[in-house]
N, C-alpha and C positions, 0 to 999 in steps of 0.2 A: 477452528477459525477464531477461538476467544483470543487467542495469543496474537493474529493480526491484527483483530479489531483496538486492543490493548495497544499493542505498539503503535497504531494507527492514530489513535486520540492521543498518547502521549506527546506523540513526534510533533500532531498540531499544538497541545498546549505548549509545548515547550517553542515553539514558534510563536503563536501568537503573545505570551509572554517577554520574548526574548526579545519580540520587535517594542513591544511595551517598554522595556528596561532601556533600548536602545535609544529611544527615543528621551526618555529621562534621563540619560546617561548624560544625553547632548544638550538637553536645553538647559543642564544643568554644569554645562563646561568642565564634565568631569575624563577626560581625554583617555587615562588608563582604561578607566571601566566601558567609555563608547568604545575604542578598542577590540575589546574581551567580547563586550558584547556582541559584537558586530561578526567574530569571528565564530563565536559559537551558531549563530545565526545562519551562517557560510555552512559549518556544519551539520547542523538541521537541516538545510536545503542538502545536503548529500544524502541525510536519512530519506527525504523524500523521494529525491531523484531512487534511491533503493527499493523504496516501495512500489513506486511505479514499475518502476523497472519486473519485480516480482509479478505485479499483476498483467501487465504487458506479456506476460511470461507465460505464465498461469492462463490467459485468455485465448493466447494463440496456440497454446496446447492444444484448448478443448477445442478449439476451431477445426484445429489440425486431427482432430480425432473425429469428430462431427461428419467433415468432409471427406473423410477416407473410408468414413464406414468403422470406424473400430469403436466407435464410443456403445457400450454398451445399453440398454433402455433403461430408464431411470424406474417405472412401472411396471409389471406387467399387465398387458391386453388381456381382452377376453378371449383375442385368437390364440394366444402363447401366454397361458396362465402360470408357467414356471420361470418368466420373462428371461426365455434363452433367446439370445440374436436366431436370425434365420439361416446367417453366414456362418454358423459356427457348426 
């Protein structure tokens, strides 16, 4: 999960950054660069839309495992000390 968390914080700074520049880009009536900026920005919201996307993903997996009974126990109990399902 390090490699999420990583691409996670990156994708925001480079957001939070990018709306930074854009912002300067404009009050500075620099029209090329508000542009570019604005587009990479466009961009970065695809990263996100991505990652949601993944977790959205990822979530209704485990749901879907949850409620069908296949998710295996994360512990083993004191009643099933080898922590094997019951259903297996």
């Amino acid at each position: 999960m390090h490699w999420f968390f990583a691409t996670l914080y990156t994708i925001a700074a480079v957001l939070f950054f990018g709306f930074m520049g854009w912002v300067v880009t404009r009050m500075a009536h620099l029209e090329t660069a508000n542009y570019w900026m604005g587009r990479l920005i466009v961009w970065d919201l695809y990263a996100v839309a991505a990652i949601l996307s993944y977790v959205a993903f990822v979530g209704a997996w485990h749901l879907w495992e949850k409620l069908t009974g296949r998710m295996e126990p994360t512990h083993p109990s004191n009643d099933n000390p080898e922590g094997r399902s019951d259903t297996a």
